[in-house]
C-alpha positions in Angstrom: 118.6 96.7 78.4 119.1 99.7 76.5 116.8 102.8 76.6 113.5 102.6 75.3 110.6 105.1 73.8 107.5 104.4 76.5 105.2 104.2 73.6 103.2 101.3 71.8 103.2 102.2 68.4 100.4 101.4 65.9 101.2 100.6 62.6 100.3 101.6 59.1 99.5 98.1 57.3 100.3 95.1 56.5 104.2 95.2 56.6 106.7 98.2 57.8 107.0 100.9 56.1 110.4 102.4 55.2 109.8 105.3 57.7 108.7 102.8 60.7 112.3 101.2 60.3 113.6 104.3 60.7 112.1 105.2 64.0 112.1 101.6 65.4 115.8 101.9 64.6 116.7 105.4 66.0 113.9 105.4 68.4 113.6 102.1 70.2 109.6 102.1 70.6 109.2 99.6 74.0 106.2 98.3 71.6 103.6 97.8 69.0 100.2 97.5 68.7 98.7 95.8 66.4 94.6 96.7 64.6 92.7 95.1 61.3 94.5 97.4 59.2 97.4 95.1 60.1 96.0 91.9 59.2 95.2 90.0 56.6 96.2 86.4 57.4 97.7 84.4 60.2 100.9 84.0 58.2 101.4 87.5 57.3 100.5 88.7 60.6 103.4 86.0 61.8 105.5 87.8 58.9 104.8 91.2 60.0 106.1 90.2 64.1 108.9 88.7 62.8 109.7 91.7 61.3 109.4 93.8 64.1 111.8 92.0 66.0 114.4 91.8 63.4 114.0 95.7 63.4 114.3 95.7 67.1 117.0 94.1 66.8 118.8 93.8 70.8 115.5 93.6 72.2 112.0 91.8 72.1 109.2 94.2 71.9 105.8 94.0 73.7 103.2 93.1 70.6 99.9 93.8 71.9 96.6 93.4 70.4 92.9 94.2 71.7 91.6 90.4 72.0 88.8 90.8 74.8 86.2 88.1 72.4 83.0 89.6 70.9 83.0 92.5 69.0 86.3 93.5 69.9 88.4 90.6 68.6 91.5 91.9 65.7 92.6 88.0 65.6 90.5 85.1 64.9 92.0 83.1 62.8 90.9 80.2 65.5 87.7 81.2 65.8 85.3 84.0 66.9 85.2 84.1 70.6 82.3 85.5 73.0 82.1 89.3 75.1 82.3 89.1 78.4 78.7 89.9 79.4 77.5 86.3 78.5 80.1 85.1 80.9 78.4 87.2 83.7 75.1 86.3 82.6 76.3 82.3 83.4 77.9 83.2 86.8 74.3 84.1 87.6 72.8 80.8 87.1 76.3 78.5 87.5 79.3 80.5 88.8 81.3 77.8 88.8 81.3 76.6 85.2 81.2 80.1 84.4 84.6 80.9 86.1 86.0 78.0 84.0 84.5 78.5 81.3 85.6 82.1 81.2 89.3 81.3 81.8 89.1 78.3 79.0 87.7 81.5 76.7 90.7 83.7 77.5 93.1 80.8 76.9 91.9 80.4 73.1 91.8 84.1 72.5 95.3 84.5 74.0 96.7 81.3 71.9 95.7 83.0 69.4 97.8 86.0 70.1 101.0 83.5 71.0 100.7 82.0 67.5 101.6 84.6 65.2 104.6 86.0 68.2 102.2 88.6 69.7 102.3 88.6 73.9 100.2 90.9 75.4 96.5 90.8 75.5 94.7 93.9 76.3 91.8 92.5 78.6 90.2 91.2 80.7 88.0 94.5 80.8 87.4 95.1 84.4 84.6 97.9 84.1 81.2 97.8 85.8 78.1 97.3 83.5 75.9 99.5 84.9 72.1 100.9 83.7 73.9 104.0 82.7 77.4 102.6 81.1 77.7 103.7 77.4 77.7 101.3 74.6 81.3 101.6 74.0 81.8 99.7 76.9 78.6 97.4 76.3 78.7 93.5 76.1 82.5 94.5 77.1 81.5 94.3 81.0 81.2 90.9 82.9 78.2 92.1 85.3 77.1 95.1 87.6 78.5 93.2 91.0 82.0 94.7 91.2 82.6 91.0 93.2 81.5 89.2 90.1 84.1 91.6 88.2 86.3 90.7 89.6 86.1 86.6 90.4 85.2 86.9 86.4 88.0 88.9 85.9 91.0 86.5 87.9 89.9 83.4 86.0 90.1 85.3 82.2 93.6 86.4 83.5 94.2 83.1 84.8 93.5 82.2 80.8 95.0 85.0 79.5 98.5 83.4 81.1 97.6 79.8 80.2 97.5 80.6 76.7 100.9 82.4 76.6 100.4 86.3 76.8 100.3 89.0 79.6 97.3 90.3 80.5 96.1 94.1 81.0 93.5 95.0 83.4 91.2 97.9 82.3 89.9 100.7 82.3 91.2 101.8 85.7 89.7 103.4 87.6 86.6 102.0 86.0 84.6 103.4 82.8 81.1 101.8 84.1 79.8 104.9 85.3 80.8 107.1 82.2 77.8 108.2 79.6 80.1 108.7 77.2 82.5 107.8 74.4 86.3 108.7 75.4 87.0 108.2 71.7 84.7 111.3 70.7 85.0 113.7 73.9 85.8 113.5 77.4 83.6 111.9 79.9 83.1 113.5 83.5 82.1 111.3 86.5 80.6 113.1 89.2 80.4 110.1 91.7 81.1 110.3 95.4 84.5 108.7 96.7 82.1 105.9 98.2 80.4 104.8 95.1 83.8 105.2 93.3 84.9 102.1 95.8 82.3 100.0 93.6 84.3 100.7 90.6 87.6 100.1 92.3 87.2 96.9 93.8 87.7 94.7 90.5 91.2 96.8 90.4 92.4 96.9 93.8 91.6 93.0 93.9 93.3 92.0 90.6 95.9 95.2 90.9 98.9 92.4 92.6 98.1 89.7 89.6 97.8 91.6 86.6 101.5 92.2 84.4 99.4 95.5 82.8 96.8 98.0 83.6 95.8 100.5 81.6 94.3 103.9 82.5 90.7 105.8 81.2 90.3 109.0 80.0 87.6 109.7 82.2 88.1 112.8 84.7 86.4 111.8 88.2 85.4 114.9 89.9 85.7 113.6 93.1 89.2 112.5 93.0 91.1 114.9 90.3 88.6 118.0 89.4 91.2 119.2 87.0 92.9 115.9 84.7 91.5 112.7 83.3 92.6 109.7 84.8 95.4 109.5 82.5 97.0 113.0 83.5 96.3 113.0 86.8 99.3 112.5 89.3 97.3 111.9 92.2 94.9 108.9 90.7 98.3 107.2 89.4 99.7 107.2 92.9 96.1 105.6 94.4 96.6 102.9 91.6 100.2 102.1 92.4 100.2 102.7 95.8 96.5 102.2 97.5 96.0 99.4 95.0 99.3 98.2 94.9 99.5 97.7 91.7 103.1 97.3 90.9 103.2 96.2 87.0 103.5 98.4 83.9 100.5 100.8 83.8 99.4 101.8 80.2 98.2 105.4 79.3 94.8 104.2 76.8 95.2 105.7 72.8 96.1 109.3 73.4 94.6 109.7 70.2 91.3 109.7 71.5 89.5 112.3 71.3 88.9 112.7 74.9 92.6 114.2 75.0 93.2 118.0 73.8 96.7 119.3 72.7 99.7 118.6 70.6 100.1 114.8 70.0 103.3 114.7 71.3 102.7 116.8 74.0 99.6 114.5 75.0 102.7 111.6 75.7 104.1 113.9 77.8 101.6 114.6 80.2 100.6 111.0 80.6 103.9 110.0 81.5 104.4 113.3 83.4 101.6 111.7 85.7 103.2 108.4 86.0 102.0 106.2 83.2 105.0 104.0 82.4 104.0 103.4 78.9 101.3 105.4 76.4 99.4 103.6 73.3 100.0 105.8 70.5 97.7 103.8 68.2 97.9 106.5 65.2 94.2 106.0 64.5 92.1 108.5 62.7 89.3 108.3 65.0 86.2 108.2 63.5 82.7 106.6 64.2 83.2 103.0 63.4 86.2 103.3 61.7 88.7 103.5 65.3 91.9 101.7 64.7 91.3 101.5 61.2 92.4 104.7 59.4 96.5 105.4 60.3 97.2 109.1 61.3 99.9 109.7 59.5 100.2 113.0 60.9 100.4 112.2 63.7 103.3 109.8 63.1 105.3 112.6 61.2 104.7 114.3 64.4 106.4 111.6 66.8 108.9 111.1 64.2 110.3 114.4 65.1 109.1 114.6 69.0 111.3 115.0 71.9 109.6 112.3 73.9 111.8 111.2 77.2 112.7 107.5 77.4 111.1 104.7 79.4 112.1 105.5 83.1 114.3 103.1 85.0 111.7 101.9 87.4 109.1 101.2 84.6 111.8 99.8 82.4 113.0 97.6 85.3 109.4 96.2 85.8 108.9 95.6 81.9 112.2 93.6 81.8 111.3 91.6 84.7 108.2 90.1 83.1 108.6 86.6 82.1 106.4 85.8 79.0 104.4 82.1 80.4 104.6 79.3 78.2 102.9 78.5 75.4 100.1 76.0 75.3 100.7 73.4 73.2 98.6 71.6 70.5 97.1 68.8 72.9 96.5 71.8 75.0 94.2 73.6 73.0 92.2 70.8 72.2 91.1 69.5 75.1 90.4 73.8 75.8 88.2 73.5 73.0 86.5 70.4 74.0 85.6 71.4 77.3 84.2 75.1 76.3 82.2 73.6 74.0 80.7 71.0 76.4 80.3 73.3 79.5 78.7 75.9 76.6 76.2 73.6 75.5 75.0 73.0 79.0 75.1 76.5 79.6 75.0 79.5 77.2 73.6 77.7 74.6 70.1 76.8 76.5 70.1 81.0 77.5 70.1 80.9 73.1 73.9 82.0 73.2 76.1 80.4 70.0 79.6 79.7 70.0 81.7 79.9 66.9 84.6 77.9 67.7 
């Protein structure tokens, strides 16, 4: 393959603009990523994939979109899906119809991706929900037991694959113990290494399963006093080499306002650190509004930014990845079926709905 920008690009709306052609077609962007402001309808959203890989042209771009269930759903058009914390309230009373219950939920949400040509989803949300975790994070979390995490965790990527898509394990190296909102400032945990472990475990257990992982902007004091996750060379090297992780690891929104600095120059220092790829979402960030409002100054700025291009290794790894099969109609019934049957003698009698 030729080079590639190590960027996920948001888009502006509905279809591309003139000057998104432009840089897809002198750029290369490895990737897209796709928010409400970019759909209106299954068949447009189908439209508006297609489109970006005519642009592409020589090669098939990663379409991600943030499909964990809950509140954080962009695609729905099968149905509204549940967060994650009701699957860990069901472990607690039935772990084993839990487990499958939470993979049979990952398949739907990731079909849904697969049906209008998207591939990767960004979940399963591997972060602790602790007493002190912020409500940005929230319902987001499976449980406070890093081993529920992470058994949790396995079976929605299990889903995640069974419904056609890649999967993305975040936010390394865990955002459960942050009291604050990496969208509106930068969060500091002041942890000891040994509680840190906690946080790691749903990582370093998934690390050698998961396609993606995706970085926090969180700065750990313990660890890196002086960078964020996301810019810090030393906690990159614990996640590829103590955790073995050995897919494509994903720099979060630099756009986020726990990042300071030139837009461009926020890129570069994630990928300086050894991010393989950074979401530049082009989101005005604002309280209830992220992903919503496109920063189209920001875009003007990457338009004329000296970025590097994907290195080889990452490049190599991205290429490798074999996008699983699509379920097929048959398929997805009998998924529905059985979620709804193992719901109803589950999370329904704890006074949980499903909208499916």
């Amino acid at each position: 393959m030729k080079a590639l920008l190590p960027l996920l690009l948001g888009l502006a709306g509905t279809r591309l603009s003139p000057d998104e052609k432009a840089l897809i077609k002198a750029r290369r962007p490895a990737g897209f990523l796709l928010f409400a402001r970019n759909i209106e309808s299954e068949a447009q959203v189908r439209a508006l994939v297609d489109e970006l890989g005519s642009a592409c042209g020589d090669y098939t771009p990663v379409v991600a979109v943030d499909q964990e269930g809950g509140r954080v759903q962009r695609l729905s058009f099968g149905g509204k899906l549940p967060a994650a914390r009701v699957f860990g309230e069901w472990f607690g009373k039935d772990p084993s119809h839990a487990l499958e219950g939470c993979m049979l939920n990952a398949l739907l949400l990731a079909a849904q991706l697969r049906a209008v040509g998207a591939n990767l989803l960004l979940g399963p949300v591997l972060d602790l929900g602790l007493a002190e975790t912020h409500a940005v994070i929230g319902e987001r979390a499976f449980a406070a037991r890093p081993e529920t995490v992470a058994e949790l965790g396995e079976a929605f990527l299990r889903g995640v694959a069974q419904g056609g898509c890649w999967g993305c394990i975040k936010h390394a190296p865990g955002h459960g113990r942050a009291t604050a909102d990496s969208h509106f400032g930068l969060p500091q945990v002041d942890a000891a290494r040994e509680e840190l472990e906690q946080d790691f475990l749903p990582f370093k257990a998934l690390a050698g399963q998961a396609e993606f992982m995706m970085t926090a902007h969180i700065k750990y004091a313990a660890l890196d006093a002086e960078n964020p996750a996301t810019y810090s060379p030393r906690l990159v090297k614990m996640m590829k080499q103590e955790w073995g992780f050995g897919g494509v690891l994903l720099a979060d929104d630099i756009g986020m306002q726990a990042l300071g600095g030139p837009y461009v120059q926020r890129a570069k220092q994630a990928l300086h650190a050894g991010c393989d790829l950074v979401i530049a979402a082009l989101s005005v960030v604002k309280h209830g509004m992220a992903g919503t409002v496109f920063d189209a100054e920001s875009f003007a700025a990457l338009q004329q930014g000296d970025l590097p291009q994907m290195e080889a290794g990452a490049l190599a790894r991205l290429e490798a990845l074999k996008l699983p099969e699509a379920p097929g109609a048959e398929a997805l019934d009998k998924a529905r079926a059985r979620l709804k049957k193992l719901w109803a003698d589950g999370p329904e009698r704890m006074g949980y709905s499903l909208a499916l």
